[in-house]
C-alpha positions as CSV (number, residue, x, y, z in Angstrom):
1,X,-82.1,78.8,207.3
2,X,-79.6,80.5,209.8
3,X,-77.6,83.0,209.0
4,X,-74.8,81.3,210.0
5,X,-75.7,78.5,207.9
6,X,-75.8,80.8,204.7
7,X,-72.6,82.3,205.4
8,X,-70.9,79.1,205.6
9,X,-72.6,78.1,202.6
10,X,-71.5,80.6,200.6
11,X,-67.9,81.1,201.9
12,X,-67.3,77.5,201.3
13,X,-66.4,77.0,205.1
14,X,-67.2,73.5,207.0
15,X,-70.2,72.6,209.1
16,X,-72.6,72.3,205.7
17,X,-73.9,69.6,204.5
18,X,-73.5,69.4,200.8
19,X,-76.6,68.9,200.0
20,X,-77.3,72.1,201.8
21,X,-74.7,73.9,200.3
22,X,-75.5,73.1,196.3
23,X,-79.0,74.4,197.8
24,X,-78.0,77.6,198.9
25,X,-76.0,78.4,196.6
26,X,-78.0,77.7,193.7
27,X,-80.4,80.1,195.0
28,X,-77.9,82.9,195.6
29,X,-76.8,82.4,191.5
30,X,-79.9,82.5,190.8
31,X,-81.4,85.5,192.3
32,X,-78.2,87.4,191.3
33,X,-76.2,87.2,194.6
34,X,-72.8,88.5,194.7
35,X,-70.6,88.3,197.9
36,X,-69.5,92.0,198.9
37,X,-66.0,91.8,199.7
38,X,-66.0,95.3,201.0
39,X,-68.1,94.2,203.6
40,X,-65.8,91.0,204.6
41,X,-62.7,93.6,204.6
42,X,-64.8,96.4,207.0
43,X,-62.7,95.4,210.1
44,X,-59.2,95.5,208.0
45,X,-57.8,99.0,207.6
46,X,-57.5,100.2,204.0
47,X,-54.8,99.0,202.1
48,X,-52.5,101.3,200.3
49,X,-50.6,100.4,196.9
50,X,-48.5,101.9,194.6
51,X,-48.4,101.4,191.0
52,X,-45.1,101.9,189.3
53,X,-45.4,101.6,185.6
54,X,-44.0,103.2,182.7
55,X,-46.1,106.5,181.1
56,X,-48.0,106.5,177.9
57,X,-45.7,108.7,175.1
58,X,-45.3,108.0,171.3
59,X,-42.9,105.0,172.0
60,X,-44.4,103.0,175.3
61,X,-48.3,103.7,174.0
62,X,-47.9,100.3,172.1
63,X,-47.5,97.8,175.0
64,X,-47.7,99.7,178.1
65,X,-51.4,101.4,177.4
66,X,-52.9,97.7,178.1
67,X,-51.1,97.0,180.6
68,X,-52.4,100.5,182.4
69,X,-55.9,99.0,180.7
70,X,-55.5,95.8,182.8
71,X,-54.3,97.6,186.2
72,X,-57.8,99.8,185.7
73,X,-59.7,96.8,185.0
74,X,-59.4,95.2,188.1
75,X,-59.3,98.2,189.9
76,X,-62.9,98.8,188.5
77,X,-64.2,95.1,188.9
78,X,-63.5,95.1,192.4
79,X,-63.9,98.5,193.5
80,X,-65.3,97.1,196.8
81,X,-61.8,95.7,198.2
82,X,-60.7,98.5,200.3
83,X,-57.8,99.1,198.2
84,X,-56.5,102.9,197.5
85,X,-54.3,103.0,194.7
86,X,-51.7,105.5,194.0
87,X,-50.8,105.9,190.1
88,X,-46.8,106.6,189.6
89,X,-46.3,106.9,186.2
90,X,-42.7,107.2,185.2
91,X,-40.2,108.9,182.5
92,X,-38.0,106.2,180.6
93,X,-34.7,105.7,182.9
94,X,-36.4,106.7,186.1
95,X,-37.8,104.0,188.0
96,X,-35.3,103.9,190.5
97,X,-35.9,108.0,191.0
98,X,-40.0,106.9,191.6
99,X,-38.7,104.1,193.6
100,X,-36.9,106.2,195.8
101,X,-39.2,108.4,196.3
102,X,-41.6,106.2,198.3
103,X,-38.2,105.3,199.9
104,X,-38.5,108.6,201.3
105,X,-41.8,109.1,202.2
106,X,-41.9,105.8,204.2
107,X,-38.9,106.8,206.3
108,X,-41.3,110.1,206.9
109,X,-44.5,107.9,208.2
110,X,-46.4,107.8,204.9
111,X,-48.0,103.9,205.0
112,X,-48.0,101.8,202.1
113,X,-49.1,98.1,202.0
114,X,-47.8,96.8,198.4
115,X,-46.5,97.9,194.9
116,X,-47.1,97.1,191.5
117,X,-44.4,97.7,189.1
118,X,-42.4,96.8,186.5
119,X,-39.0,94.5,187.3
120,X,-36.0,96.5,188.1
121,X,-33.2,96.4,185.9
122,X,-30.4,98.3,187.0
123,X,-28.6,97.8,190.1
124,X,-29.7,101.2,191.4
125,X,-33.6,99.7,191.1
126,X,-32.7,97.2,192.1
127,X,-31.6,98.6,195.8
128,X,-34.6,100.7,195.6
129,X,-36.9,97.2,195.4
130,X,-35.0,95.6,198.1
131,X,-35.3,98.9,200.7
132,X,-39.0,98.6,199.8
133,X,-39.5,94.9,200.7
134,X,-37.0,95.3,203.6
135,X,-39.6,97.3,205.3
136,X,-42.3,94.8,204.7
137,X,-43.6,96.2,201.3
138,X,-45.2,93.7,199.4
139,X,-44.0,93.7,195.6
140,X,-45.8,92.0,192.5
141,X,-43.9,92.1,189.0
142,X,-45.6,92.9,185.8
143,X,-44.3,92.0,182.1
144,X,-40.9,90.9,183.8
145,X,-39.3,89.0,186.6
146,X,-36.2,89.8,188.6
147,X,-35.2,87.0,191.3
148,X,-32.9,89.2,193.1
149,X,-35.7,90.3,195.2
150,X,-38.3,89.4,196.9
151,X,-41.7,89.8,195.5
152,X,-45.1,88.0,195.9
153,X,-45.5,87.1,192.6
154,X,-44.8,87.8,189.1
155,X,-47.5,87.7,186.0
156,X,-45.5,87.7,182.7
157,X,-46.4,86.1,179.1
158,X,-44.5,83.0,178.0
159,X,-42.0,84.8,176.5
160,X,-40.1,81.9,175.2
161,X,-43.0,79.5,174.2
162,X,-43.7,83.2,172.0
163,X,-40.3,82.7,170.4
164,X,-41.1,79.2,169.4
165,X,-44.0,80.1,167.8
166,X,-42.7,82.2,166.0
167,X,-40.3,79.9,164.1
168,X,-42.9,77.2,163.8
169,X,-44.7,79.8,161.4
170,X,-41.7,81.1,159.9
171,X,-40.4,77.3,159.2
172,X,-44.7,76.6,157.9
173,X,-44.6,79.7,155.8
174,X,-40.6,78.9,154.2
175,X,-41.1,74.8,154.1
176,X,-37.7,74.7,156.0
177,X,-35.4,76.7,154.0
178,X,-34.4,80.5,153.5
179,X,-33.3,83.5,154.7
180,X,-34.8,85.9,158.1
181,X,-34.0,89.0,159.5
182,X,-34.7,88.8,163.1
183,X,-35.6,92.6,164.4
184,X,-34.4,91.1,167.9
185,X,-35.2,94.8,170.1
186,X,-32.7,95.0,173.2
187,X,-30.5,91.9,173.9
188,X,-30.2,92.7,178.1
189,X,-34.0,92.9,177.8
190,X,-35.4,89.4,179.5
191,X,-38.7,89.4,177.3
192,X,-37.0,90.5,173.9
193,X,-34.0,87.9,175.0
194,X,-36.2,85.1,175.8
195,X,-38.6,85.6,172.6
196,X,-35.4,85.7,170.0
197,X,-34.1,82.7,172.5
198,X,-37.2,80.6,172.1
199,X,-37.0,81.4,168.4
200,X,-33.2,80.1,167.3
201,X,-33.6,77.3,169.5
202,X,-36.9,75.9,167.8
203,X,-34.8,76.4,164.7
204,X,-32.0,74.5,165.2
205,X,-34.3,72.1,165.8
206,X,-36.9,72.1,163.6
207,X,-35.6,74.2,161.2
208,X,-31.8,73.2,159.7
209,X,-32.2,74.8,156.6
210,X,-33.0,78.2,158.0
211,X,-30.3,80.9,158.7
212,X,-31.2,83.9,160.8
213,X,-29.4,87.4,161.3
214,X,-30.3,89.6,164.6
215,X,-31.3,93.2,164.0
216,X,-30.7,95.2,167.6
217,X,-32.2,98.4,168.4
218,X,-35.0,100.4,166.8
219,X,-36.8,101.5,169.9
220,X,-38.2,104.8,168.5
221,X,-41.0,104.9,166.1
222,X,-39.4,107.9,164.2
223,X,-35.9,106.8,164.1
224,X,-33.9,103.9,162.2
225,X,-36.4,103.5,159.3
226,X,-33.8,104.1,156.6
227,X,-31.1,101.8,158.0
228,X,-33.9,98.8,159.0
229,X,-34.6,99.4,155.0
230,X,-30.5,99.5,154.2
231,X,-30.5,96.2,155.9
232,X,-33.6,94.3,154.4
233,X,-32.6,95.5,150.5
234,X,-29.2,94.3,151.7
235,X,-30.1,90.9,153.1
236,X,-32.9,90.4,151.3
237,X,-34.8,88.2,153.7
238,X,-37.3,85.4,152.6
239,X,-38.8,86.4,155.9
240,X,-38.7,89.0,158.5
241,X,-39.4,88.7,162.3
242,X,-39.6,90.9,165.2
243,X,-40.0,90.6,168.4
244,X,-41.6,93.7,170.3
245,X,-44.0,95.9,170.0
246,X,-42.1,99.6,168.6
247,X,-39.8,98.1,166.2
248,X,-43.0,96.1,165.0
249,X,-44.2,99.8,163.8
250,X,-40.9,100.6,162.7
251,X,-41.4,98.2,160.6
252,X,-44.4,98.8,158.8
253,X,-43.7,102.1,158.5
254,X,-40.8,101.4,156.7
255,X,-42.2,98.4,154.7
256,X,-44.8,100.6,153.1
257,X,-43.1,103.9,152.6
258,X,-40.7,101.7,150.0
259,X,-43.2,99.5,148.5
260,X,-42.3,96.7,150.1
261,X,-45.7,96.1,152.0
262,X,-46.9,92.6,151.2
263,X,-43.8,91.3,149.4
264,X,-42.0,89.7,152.7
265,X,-44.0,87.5,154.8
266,X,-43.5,90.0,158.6
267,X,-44.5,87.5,162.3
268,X,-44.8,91.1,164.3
269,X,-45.7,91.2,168.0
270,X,-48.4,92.9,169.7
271,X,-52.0,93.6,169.3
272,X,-52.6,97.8,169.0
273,X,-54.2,99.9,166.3
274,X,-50.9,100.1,163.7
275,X,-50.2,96.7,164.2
276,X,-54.0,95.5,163.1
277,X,-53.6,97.8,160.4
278,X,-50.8,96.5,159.1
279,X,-52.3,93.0,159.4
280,X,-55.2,93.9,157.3
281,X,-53.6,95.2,154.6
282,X,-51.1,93.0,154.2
283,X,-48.1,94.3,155.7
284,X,-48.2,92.1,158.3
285,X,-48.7,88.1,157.7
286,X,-49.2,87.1,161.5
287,X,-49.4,88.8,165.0
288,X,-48.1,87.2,168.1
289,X,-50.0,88.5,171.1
290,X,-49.0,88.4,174.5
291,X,-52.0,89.6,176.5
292,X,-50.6,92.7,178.4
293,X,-53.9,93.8,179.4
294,X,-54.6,89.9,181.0
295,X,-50.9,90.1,182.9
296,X,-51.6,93.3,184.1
297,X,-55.1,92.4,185.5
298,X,-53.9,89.3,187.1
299,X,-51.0,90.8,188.6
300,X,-53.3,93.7,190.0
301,X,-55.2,90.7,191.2
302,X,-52.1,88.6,192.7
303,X,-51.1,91.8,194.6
304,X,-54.8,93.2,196.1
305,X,-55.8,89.8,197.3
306,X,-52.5,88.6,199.1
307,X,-52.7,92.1,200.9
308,X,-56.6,91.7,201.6
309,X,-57.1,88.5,201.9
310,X,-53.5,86.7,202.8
311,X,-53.6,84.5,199.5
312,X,-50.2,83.4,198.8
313,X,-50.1,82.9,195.3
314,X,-50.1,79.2,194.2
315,X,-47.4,79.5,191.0
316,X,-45.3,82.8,192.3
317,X,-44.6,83.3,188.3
318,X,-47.8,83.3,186.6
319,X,-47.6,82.8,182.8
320,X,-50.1,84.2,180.5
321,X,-50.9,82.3,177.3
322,X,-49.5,83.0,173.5
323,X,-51.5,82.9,170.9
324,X,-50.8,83.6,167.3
325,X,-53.2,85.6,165.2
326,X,-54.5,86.2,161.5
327,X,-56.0,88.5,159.8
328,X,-59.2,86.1,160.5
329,X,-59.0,85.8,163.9
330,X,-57.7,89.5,165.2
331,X,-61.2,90.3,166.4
332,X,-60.9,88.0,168.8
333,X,-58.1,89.4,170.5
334,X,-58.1,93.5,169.4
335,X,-59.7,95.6,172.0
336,X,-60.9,92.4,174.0
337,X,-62.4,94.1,177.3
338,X,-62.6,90.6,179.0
339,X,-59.4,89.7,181.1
């Protein structure tokens, strides 16, 4: 057969018959063909990104380590793109200082095609994003949406189908009555605000005889243990909840250093090494995971194929999948290297 016959073939385009087609492309699977997308870019100049995401320290290390995990993944996978990627790792607060930054250099002559980052929250980020897409930057979300700019796309876990699912359990494990402490995280934070959101609304519904009390805060793994402990002696919850990944080692910490490890049923978030720990022995009952490493891949993904390929993303927020894990099932999900 042609060449041109083969190429259309395999790049799906008309002018094959489909007979044809199922022919040659049975072959290529077979013989271990895989199309080269370096070598469909080679007339495209190389496209430059930047990658704006938080850096790994004692407190971030617990959810932002996967999603650096997915970002490399894809990088890896599909090395062949033509896609140069600049790492900008960040200090807590200073997002809109990185942000600016590129600000700069752009006004200077430096070229960049697209970033990758985390949603502003402030209005200062904010204004930073919007210079950026003003220029014709092309911006993808992570973890986070914010629809006061203009991005590509957004890849973020179903943070308030998470919430839900959370109470379902809670309302399985307390047959609809009792008392829970809520360790709700940081109430202007969308993903901790939608999880707690999702939660109280499937108990009003679901669960009447259930009454809840937020717990804010506790964002540093070696601060707030004694008062988190004050609270739970104080309360004394039938349950305890929370929703993000630091407080959720807060939490254990604090649950076994008083003896308390295995006498509350805890729903944590967030697959990592403490938290699997603390589901093994006990200290934790269930797990809700939220797949950074899978956002962060497919938002790596959204991002290098719109710039290479002009693939407008079909749903512009992309919603990963909640699952709820077990001690029986954690394999499945803890250091999972497919995406």
């Amino acid at each position: 057969m042609s060449l041109n016959t083969i190429h259309k073939a395999i790049t799906g385009k008309p002018g094959v018959s489909e007979q044809t087609r199922k022919k040659i492309v049975d072959y290529a699977a077979a013989n271990g063909y895989k199309i080269n997308s370096m070598a469909s870019c080679l007339k495209r100049k190389e496209i430059q990104i930047a990658v704006c995401l938080p850096e790994l320290d004692k407190n971030s290390v617990y959810f932002y380590n996967f999603i650096w995990r997915g970002y490399m993944g894809y990088m890896r996978e599909w090395g062949d793109l033509n896609v140069q990627a600049r790492e900008l790792p960040f200090k807590p607060g200073e997002l809109a200082k990185t942000l600016s930054r590129l600000n700069d250099e752009l006004e200077h002559g430096k070229r960049l095609d697209g970033i990758l980052s985390i949603p502003p929250e402030g209005e200062d980020e904010v204004l930073e994003i919007k210079r950026l897409t003003k220029k014709g930057i092309s911006v993808v979300f992570v973890t986070g949406d914010n629809t006061e700019c203009q991005r590509v796309g957004v890849v973020v876990a179903d943070y308030y189908v998470a919430g839900g699912v959370m109470a379902e359990q809670a309302c399985n494990i307390l047959r609809g009555r009792g008392r829970v402490l809520l360790m709700a995280g940081n109430q202007y934070n969308d993903a901790h605000y939608m999880i707690a959101k999702g939660f109280h609304e499937y108990l009003q519904r679901e669960g009447a005889g259930i009454q809840t009390e937020n717990l804010y805060g506790y964002f540093e793994k070696d601060l707030g243990k004694e008062e988190l402990l004050k609270r739970i002696q104080e309360l004394k919850p039938d349950l305890i909840g929370c929703v993000f990944a630091r407080g959720s080692v807060v939490l254990a910490e604090a649950l076994r250093e008083s003896g308390l490890s295995g006498t509350i049923p805890v729903i944590a978030n967030d697959v990592f090494d403490e938290s699997v720990s603390a589901l093994q022995d006990g200290t934790f009952t269930n797990i809700v995971y939220k797949d950074p490493t899978r956002q962060a891949y497919l938002a790596t993904k959204m991002l290098c194929e719109y710039l290479v390929k002009g693939n407008v993303p079909k749903e512009q927020v992309k919603k990963v999948e909640i699952a709820l894990i077990f001690k029986g099932n954690v394999n499945y999900y803890w250091e999972r290297e497919d995406y």
